[in-house]
C-alpha positions in Angstrom: 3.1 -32.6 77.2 3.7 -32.5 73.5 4.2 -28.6 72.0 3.8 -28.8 68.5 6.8 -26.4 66.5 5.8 -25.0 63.2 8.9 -24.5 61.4 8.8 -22.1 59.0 10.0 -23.4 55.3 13.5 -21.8 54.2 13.8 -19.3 51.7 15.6 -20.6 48.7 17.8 -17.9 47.7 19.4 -18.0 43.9 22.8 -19.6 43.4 25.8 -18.2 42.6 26.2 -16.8 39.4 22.4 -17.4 38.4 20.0 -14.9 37.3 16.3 -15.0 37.9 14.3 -15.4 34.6 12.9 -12.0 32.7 9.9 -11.7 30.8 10.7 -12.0 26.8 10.8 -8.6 25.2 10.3 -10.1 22.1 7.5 -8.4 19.8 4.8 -10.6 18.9 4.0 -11.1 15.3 0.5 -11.0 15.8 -2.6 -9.9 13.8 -1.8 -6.1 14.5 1.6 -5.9 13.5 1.2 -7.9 10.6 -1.3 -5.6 9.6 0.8 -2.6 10.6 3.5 -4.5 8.0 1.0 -4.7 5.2 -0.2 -1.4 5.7 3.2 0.4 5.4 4.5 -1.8 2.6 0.9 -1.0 0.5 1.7 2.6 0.5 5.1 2.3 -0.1 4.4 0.4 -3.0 1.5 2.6 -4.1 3.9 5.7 -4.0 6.9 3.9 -5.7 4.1 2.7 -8.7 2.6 6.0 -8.8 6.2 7.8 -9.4 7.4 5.3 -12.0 6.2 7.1 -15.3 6.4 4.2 -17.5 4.2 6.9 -19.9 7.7 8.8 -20.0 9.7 5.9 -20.1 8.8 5.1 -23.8 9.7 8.5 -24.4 13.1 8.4 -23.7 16.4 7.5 -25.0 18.5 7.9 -22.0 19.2 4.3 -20.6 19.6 4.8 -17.5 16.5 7.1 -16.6 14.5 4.1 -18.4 16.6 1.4 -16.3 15.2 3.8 -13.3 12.1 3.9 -14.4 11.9 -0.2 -14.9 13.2 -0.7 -11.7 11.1 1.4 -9.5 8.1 0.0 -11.8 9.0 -3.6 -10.9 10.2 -3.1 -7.3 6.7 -1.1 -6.7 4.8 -4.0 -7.9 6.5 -6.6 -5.4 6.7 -4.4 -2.6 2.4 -4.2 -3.5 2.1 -8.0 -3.2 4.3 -8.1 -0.4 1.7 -6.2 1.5 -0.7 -8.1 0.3 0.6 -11.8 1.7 1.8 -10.3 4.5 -1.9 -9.4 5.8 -3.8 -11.6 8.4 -6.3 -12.1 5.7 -7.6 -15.1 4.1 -5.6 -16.7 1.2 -8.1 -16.3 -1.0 -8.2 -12.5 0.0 -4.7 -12.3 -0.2 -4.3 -14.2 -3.7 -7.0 -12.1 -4.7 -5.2 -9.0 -4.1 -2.0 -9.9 -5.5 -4.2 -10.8 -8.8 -5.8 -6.8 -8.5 -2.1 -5.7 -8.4 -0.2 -7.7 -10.9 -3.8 -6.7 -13.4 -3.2 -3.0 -12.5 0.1 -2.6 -13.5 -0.3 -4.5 -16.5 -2.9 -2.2 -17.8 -0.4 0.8 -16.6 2.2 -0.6 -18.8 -0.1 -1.7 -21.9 -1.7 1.6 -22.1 1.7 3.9 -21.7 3.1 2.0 -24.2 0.3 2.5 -26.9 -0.1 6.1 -26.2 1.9 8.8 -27.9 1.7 12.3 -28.2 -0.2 12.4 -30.9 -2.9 9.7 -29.0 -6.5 12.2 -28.5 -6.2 10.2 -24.8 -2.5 10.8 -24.6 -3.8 12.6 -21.1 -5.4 10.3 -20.0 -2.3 8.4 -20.5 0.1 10.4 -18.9 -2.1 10.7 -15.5 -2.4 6.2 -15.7 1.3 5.6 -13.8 -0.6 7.8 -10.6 -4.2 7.0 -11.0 -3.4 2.9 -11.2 -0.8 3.6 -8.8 -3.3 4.8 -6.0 -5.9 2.8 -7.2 -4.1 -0.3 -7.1 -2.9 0.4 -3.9 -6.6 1.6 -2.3 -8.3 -1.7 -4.0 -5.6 -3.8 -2.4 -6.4 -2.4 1.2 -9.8 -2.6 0.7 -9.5 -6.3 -0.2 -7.2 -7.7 2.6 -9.2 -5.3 5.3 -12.4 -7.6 4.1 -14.5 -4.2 3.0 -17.7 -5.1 1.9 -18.6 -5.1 -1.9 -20.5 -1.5 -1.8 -17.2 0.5 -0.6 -16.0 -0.7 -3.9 -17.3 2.2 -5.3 -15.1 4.8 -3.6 -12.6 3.9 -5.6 -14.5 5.9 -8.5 -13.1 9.0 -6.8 -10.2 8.5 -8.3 -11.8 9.1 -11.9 -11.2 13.1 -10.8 -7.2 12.2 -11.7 -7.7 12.3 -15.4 -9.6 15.6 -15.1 -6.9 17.4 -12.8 -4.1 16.3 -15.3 -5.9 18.0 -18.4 -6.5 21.1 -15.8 -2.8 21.2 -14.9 -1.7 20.4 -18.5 -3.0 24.2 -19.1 -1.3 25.6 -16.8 2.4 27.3 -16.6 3.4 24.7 -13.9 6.6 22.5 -14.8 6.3 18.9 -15.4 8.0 18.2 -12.4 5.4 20.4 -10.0 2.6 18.5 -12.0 3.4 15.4 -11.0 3.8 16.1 -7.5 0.7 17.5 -7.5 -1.0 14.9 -8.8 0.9 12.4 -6.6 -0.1 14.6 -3.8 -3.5 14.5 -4.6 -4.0 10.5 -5.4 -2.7 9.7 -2.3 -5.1 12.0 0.1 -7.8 10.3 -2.5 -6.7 7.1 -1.4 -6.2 7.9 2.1 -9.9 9.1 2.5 -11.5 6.3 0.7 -9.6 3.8 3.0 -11.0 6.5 5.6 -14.1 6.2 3.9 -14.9 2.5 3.7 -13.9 1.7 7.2 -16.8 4.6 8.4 -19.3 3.0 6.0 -18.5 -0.8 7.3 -18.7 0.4 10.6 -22.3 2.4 10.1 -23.6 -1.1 8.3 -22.9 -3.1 11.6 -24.5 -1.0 14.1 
């Protein structure tokens, strides 16, 4: 009679001086970090434009505060279009944005540089380097997050800029405080209409 024997296959057991493989720890760079990425490097950029006072720049005759001032001016301005190529967007969403932030600054500059003291806007002026600053950085946002067209308008709050530096301009508060202030306050207004647009998209597609 014939008995049939199963034999049990062997356990192969890892040689010598050999490690069994580990799952990579490596972070991917996928759609959410790179937006992560773009999203830190917009505000940085934003704040760095906003605290750059080209509109005191032309004022001064100290060559290192206007070296500063230059710097942080420039350095604001690639860090802005870093954060723009850097989103998972479309390239034509990306070039586009780049475009909005290379045109913003450029009207910063113009304008500081034609005002004076003596300018009736000189105000209007001296609050540009933190509205176009904030602005800049909200319309860049906007773009690369693929808001639609109507959110646009938010970025109309940040008219109320202009108005709070001719308040504060009446006031006993020091240059210094002002333009925290109005730093402060361009950021939260960029902050809630990022806030703001992503609410309204998300009411349209319901």
């Amino acid at each position: 009679m014939t008995q049939n024997v199963q034999e049990a296959t062997p356990t192969r057991l890892p040689s010598l001086g050999t490690t069994s493989p580990e799952p990579s720890t490596v972070p991917r760079w996928n759609a959410s970090s790179r937006y992560g990425a773009s999203l830190v490097a917009v505000v940085l950029g934003g704040y760095l434009a906003m605290r750059a006072g080209l509109n005191v720049m032309w004022l001064q005759s100290d060559a290192d505060v206007i070296a500063t001032l230059l710097l942080q001016f420039f350095v604001g301005g690639a860090v802005l279009v870093a954060g723009a190529l850097i989103a998972p967007a479309s390239l034509a969403r990306r070039v586009l944005a780049s475009v909005v932030v290379v045109a913003g600054l450029a009207v910063h500059a113009f304008g500081s540089a034609t005002a004076t003291i003596a300018t009736p806007p000189f105000l209007l002026y001296g609050s540009m380097s933190v509205t176009l600053g904030a602005v800049t950085a909200a319309a860049v946002w906007l773009i690369v997050r693929g808001r639609s067209l109507p959110t646009f308008v938010l970025l109309l709050a940040f008219a109320a800029v202009p108005l709070l530096t001719e308040r504060l301009s009446d006031t006993v508060l020091s240059g210094i405080t002002r333009d925290d202030l109005l730093t402060a306050f361009s950021a939260a207004i960029g902050v809630g209409v990022a806030w703001a647009a992503a609410a309204v998209d998300g009411a349209r597609s319901r």
